[in-house]
KOLGUPA-92255 format. One line per field, with one value per atom (N, C-alpha, C, O): residue number from 1; residue in one letter; atom name; x negated, y, z. Coordinates in Angstrom, 1 decimal. Layout:
REM residues N
resi: NUM|...
resn: A|...
name: CA|...
X: X|...
Y: Y|...
Z: Z|...
//
This chain:
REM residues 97
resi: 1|1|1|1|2|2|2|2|3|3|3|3|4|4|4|4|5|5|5|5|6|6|6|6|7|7|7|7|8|8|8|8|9|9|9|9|10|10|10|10|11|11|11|11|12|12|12|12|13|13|13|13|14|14|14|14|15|15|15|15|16|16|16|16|17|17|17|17|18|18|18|18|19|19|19|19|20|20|20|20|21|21|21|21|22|22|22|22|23|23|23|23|24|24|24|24|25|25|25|25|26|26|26|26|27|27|27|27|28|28|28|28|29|29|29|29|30|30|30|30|31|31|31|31|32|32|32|32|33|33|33|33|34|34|34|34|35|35|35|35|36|36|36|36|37|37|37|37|38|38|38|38|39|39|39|39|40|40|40|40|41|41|41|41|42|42|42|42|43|43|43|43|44|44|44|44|45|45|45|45|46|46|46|46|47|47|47|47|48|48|48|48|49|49|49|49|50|50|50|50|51|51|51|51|52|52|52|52|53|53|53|53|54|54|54|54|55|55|55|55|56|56|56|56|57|57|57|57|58|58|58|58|59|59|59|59|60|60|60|60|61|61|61|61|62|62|62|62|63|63|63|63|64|64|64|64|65|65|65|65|66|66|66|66|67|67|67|67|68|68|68|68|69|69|69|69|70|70|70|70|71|71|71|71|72|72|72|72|73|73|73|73|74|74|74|74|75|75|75|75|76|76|76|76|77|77|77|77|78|78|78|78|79|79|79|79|80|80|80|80|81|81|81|81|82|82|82|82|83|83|83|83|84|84|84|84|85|85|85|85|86|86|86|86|87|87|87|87|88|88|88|88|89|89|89|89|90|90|90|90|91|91|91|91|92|92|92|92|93|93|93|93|94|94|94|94|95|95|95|95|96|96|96|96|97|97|97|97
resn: X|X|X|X|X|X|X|X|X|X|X|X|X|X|X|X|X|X|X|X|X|X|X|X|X|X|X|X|X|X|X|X|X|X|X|X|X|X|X|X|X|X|X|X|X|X|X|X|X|X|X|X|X|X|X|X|X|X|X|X|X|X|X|X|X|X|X|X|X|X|X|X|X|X|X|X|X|X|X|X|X|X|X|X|X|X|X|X|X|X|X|X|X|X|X|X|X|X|X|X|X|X|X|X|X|X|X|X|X|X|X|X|X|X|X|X|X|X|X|X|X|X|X|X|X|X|X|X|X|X|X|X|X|X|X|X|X|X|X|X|X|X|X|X|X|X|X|X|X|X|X|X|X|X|X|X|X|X|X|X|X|X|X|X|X|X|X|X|X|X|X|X|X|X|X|X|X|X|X|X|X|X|X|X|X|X|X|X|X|X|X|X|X|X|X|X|X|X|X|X|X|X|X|X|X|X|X|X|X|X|X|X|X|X|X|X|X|X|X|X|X|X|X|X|X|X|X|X|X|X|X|X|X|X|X|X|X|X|X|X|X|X|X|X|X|X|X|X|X|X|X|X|X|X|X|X|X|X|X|X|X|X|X|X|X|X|X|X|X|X|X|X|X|X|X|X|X|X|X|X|X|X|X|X|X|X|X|X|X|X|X|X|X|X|X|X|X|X|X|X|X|X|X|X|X|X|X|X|X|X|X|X|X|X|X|X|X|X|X|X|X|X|X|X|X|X|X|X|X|X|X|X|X|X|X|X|X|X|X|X|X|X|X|X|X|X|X|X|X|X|X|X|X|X|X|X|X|X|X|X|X|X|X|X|X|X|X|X|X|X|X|X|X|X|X|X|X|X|X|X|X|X|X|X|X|X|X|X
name: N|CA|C|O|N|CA|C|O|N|CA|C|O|N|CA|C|O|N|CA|C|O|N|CA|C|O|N|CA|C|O|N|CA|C|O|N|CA|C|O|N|CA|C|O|N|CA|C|O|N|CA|C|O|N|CA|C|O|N|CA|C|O|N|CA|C|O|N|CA|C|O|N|CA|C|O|N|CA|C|O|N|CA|C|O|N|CA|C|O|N|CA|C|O|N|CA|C|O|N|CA|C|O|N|CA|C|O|N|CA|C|O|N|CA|C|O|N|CA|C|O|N|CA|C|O|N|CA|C|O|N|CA|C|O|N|CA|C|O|N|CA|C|O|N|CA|C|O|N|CA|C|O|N|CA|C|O|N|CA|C|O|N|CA|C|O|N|CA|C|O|N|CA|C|O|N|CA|C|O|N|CA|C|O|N|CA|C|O|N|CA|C|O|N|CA|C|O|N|CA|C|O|N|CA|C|O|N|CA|C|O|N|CA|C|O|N|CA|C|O|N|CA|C|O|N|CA|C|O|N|CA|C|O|N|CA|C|O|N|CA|C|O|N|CA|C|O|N|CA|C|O|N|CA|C|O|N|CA|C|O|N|CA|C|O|N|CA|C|O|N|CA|C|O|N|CA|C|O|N|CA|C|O|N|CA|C|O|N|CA|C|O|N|CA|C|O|N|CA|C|O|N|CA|C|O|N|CA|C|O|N|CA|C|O|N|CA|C|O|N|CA|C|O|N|CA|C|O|N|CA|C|O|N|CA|C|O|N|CA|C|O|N|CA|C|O|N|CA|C|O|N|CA|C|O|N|CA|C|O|N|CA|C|O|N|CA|C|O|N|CA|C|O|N|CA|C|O|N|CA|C|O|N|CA|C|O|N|CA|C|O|N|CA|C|O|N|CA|C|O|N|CA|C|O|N|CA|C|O|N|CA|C|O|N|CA|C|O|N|CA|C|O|N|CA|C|O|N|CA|C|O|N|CA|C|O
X: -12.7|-14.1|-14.6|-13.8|-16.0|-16.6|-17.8|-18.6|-17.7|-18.8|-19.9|-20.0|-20.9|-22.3|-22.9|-23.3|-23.0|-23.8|-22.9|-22.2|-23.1|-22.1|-22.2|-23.3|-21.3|-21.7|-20.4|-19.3|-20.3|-19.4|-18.8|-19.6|-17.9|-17.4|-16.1|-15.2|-16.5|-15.9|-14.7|-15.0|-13.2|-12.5|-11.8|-11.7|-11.4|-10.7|-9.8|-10.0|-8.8|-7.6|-6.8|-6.3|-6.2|-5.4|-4.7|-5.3|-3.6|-2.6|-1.5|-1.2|-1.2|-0.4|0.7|0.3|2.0|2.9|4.5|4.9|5.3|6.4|7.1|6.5|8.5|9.0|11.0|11.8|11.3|12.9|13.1|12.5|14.6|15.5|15.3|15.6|14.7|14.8|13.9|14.1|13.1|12.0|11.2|10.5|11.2|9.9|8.9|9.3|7.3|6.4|5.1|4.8|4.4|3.6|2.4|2.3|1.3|0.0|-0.8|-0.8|-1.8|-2.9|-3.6|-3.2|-5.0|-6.2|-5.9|-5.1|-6.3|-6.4|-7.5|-8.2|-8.0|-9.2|-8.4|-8.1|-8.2|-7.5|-8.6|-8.4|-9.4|-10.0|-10.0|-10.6|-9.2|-8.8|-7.4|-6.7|-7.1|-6.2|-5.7|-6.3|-4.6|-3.9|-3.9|-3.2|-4.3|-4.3|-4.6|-4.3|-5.5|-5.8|-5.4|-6.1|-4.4|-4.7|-5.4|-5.5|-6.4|-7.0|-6.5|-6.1|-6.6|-6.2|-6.5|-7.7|-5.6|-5.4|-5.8|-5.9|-6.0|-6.4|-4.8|-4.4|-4.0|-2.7|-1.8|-2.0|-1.1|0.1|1.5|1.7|2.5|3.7|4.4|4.2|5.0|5.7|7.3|7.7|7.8|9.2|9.4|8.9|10.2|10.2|11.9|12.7|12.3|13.3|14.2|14.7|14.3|15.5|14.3|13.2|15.1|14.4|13.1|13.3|12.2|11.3|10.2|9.3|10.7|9.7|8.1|8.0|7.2|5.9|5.3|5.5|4.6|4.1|3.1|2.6|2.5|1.0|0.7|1.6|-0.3|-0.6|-1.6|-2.5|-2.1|-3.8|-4.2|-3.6|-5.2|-5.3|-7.2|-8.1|-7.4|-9.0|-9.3|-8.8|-9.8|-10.0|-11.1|-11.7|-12.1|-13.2|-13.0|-12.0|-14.1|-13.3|-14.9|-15.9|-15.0|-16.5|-16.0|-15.0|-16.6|-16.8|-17.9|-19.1|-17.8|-18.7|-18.8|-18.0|-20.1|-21.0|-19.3|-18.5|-19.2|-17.9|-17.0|-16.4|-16.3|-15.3|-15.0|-15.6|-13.5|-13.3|-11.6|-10.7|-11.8|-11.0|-10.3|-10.7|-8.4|-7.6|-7.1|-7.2|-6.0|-4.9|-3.6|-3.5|-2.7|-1.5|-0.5|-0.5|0.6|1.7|3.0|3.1|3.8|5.4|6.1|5.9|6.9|8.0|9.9|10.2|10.7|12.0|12.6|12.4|13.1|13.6|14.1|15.2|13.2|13.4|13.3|13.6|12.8|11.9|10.9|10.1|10.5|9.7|8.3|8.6|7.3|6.7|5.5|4.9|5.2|4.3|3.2|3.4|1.9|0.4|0.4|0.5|0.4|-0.4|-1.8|-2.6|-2.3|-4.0|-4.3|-3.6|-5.2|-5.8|-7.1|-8.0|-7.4|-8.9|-8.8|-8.0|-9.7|-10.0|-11.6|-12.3|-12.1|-13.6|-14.3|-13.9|-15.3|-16.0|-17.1|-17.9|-17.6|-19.2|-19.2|-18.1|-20.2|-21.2|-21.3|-21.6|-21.3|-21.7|-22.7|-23.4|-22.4|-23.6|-23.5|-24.2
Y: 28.6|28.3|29.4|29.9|30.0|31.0|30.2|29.4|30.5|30.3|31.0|32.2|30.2|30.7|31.3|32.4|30.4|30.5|30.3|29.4|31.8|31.7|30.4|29.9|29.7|28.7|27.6|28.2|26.6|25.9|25.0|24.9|24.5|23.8|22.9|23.2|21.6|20.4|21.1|21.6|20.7|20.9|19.5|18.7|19.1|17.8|18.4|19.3|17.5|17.2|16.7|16.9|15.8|14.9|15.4|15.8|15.2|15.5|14.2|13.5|13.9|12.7|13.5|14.4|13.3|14.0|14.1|14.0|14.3|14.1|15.4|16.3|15.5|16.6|16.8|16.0|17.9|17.4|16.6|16.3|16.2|15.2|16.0|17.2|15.1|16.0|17.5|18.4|17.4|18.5|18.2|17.2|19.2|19.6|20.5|21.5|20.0|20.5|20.9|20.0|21.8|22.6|23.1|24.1|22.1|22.7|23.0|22.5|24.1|24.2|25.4|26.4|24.9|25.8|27.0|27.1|28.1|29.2|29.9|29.5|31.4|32.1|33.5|34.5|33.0|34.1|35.8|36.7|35.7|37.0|37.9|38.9|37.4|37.9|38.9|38.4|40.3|40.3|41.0|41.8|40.4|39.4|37.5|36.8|37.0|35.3|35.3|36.1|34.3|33.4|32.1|31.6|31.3|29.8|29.7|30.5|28.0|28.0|26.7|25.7|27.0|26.4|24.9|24.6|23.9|22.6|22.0|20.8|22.4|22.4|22.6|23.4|21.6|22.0|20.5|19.8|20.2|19.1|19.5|20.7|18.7|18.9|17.4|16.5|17.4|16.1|16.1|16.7|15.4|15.7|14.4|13.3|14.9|13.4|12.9|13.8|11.8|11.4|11.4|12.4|10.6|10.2|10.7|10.5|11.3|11.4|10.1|9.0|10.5|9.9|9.1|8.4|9.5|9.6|10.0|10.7|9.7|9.8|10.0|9.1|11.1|11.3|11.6|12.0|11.6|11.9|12.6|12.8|13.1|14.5|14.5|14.5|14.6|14.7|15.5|15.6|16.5|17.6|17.6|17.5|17.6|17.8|18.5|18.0|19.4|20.5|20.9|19.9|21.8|22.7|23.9|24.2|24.9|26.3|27.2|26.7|28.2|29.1|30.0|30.6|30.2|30.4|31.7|31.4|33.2|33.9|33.8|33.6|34.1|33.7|34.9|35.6|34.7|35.3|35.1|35.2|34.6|34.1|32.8|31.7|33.4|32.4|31.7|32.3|30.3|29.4|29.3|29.6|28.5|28.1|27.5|27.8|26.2|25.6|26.4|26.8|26.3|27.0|26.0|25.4|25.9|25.1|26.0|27.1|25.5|25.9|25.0|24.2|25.0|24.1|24.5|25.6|23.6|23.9|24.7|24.2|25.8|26.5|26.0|25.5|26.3|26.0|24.2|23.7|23.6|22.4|22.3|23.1|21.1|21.6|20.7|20.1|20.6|20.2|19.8|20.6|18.2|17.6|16.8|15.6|17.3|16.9|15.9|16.1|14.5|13.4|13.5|13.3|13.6|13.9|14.8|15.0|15.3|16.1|16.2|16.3|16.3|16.4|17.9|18.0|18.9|19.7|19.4|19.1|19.5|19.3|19.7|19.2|20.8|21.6|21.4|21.6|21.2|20.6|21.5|22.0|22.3|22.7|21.9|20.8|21.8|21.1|21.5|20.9|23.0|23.3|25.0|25.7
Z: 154.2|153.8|153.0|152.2|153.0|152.7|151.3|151.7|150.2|149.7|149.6|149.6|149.6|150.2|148.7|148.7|147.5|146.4|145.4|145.3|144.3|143.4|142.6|142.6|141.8|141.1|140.5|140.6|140.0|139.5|141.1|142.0|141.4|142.7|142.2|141.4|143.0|142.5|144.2|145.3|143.3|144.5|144.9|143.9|146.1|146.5|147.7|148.4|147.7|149.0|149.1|148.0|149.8|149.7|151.4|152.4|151.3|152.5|152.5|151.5|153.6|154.3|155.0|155.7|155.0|155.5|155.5|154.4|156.3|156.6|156.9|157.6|156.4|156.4|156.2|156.7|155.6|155.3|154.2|153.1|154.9|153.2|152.0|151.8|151.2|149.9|149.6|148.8|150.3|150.1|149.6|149.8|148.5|147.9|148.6|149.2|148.3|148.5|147.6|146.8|147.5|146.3|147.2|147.9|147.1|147.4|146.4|145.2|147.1|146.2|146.5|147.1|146.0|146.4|146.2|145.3|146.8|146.6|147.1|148.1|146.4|147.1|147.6|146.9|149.1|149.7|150.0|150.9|149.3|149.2|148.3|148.3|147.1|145.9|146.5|147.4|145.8|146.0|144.5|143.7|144.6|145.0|145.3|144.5|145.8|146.0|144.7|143.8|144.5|143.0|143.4|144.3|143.0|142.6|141.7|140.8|141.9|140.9|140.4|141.0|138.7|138.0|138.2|138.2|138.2|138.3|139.3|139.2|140.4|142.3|142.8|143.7|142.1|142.7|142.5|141.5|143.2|143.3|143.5|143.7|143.5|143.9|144.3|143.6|145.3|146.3|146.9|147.9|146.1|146.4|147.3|147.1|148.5|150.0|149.6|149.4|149.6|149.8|151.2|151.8|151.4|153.0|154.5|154.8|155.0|156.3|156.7|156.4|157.2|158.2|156.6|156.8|155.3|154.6|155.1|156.1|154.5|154.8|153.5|152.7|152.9|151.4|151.5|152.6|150.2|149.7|148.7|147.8|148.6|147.9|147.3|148.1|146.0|145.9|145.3|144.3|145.3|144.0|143.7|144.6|142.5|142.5|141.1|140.1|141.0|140.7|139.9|140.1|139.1|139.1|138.9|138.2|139.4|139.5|139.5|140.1|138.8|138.8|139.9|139.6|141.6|142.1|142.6|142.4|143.3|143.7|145.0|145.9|145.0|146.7|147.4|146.7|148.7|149.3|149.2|150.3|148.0|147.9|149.1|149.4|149.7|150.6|149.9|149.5|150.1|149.5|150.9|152.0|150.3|152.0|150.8|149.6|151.7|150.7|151.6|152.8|150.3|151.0|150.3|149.2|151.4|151.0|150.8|151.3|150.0|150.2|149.8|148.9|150.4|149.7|150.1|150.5|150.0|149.8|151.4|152.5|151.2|152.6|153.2|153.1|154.5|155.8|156.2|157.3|155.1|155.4|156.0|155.6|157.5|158.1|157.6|156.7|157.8|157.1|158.3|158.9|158.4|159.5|159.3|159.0|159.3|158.6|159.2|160.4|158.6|159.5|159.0|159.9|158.1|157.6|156.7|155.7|156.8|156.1|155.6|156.5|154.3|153.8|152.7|151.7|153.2|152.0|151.9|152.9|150.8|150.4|149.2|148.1|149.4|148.7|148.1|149.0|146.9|146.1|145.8|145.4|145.6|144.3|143.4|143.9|141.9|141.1|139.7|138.8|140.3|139.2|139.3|138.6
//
């Protein structure tokens, strides 16, 4: 996502998802046009899954000062070589001032 108008931005996401035994997982907003990556501060979660065929949830919501161009992505990682399977996904972007 590309921001249009520099300004203050309300961040949201919530992820639904299944993956390995005992993986951990670490999302969160970032503005992949910075270099190096910026996370931004508090636009971030962490989900640890128990026993196989677990199903987890994720939520992160955020505010962040934002410049017109700046393009935002969420990036995941989590424990190596866990595979990691979106059943839903919401990212969502406000202006708020």
């Amino acid at each position: 996502f590309t921001i249009a108008e520099t300004g203050v931005y309300l961040i949201t996401a919530q992820f639904s998802f299944s993956g390995g035994i005992n993986a951990t997982f670490n999302f969160q907003a970032t503005v992949i046009s910075d270099s190096p990556v910026t996370s931004l501060a508090g636009a971030k979660c962490t989900r640890k899954l128990g026993t196989g065929g677990d199903v987890g949830s994720c939520s992160l919501t955020g505010l962040a000062s934002l410049t017109a161009g700046d393009e935002l992505a969420m990036y995941v990682d989590g424990t190596a070589g866990a595979a990691l399977n979106t059943h839903q996904a919401q990212f969502t972007i406000s202006r708020v001032g």
